[in-house]
N, C-alpha and C positions, 0 to 999 in steps of 0.2 A: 368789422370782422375780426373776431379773435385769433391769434396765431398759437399754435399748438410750438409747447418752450422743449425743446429736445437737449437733456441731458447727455454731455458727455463723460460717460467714467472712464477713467485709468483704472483696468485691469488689476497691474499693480500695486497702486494704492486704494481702491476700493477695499472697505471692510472685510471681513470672512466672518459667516457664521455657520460656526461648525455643525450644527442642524441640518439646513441647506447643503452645505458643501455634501455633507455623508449622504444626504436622500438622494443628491442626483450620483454619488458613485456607486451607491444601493441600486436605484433605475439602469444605471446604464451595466452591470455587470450580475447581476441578480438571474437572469437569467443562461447566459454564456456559462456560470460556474455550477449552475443548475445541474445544464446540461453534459457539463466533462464529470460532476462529478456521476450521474445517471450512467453515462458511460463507461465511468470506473465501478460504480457499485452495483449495477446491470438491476437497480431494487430504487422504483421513485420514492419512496419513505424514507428509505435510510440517506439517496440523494437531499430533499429537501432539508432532513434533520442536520446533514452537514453541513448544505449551505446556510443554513439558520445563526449554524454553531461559528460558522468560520466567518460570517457577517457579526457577531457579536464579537467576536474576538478582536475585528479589527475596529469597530466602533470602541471600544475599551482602551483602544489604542490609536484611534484617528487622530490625536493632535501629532505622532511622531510620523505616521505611517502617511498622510497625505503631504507630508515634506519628501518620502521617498521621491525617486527617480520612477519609477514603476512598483506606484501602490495597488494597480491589478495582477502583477506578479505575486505580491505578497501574500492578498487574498489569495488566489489562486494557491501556493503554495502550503497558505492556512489549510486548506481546503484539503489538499492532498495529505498531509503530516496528521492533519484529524482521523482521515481514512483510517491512514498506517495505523495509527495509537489504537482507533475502535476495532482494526482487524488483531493487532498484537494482541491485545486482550480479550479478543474472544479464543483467539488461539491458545493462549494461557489457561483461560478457563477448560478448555478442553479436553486441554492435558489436564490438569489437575482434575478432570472429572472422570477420569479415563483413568488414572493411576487409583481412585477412589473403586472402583468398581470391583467386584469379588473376583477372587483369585479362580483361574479357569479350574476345569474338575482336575484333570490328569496334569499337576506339575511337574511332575518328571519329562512326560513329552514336552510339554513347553522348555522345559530347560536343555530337551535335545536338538532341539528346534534354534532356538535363538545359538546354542555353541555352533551349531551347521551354519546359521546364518553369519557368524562373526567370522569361522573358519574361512568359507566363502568371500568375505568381503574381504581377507586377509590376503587372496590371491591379486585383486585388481591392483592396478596400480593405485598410488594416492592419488593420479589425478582422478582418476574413475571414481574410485571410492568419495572423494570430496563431492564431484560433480554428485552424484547419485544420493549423499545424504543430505545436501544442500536440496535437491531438487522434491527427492521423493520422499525423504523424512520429514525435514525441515517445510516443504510446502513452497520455494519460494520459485520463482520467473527462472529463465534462461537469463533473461537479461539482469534480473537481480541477482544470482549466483556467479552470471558474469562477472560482475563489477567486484562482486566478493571475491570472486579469485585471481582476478586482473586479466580475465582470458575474455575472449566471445564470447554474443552468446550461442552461435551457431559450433563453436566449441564444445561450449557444455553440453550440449543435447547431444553430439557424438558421444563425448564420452561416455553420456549416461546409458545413452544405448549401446556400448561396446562393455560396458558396463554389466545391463540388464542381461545380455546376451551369459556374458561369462556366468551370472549368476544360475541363471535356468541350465547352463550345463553342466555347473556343481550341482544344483541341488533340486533340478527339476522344478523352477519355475516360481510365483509368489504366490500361487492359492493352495499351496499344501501337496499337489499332485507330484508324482515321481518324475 
């Protein structure tokens, strides 16, 4: 009767092969980052295209990144900084497609328009006024304006609504009405 010879390896000193090591931290977080990022971009396409993007990034980088302390942090992290970068730049593009665009018919009105809207935002205080172009110019979170301004973000949403308020009682409102 044959006996079956059972290997024992040291963890420690067993080889590494960085093929292996990446496929099983691929398997094991491939999906988890899927899904936050699905969460963040509420779009499975653009989800997947990131997790794609932020799995390569860190494969290009696996020999430093699996010496981390927490190499699913960093993916993760990937993951999220990729978002920001493909939202920053469509926002970019926006603008820039938006200031391309023909000049409206009656420029005079426009130009009485934005001096009411600057007069206007000259009454609020600067925190209002911060809160409010951070928020509703700018586009960004309560809690991302938070942090830009060092305040809450339960803060900021006051402001911007004590904000909003004062502006509709200068100048009647933000869709043109009196």
């Amino acid at each position: 009767m044959k006996r079956a010879v059972q290997l024992q390896i040291d963890p420690r000193t067993a080889p590494t092969v960085p093929g292996l090591d990446f496929e099983g931290f691929f398997a094991e977080h491939r999906i988890g980052l899927f899904g936050a990022l699905w969460l963040v971009t509420r779009d499975r396409h653009e989800a997947e295209e990131l997790t794609q993007d932020a799995f390569v990034k860190v494969w290009e980088r696996w020999d430093r990144v699996r010496e981390l302390d927490d190499p699913a942090g960093y993916l993760y992290r990937t993951g999220m900084n990729l978002f920001r970068n493909r939202r920053r730049r469509v926002a970019l593009a926006l603008r820039r497609a938006v200031r391309l665009a023909p000049p409206p018919a009656d420029e005079m009105r426009t130009i009485d328009d934005r001096d009411a809207i600057v007069r206007a935002l000259g009454r609020l205080t600067p925190a209002q006024r911060a809160a409010l172009v951070l928020v509703d110019l700018v586009g960004l979170t309560s809690q991302e304006a938070g942090r830009a301004l060092g305040v809450r973000p339960s803060t900021v949403r006051v402001l911007a609504a004590r904000g909003r308020t004062t502006l509709r009682q200068e100048i009647g409102g933000f869709d043109g009405s009196p």
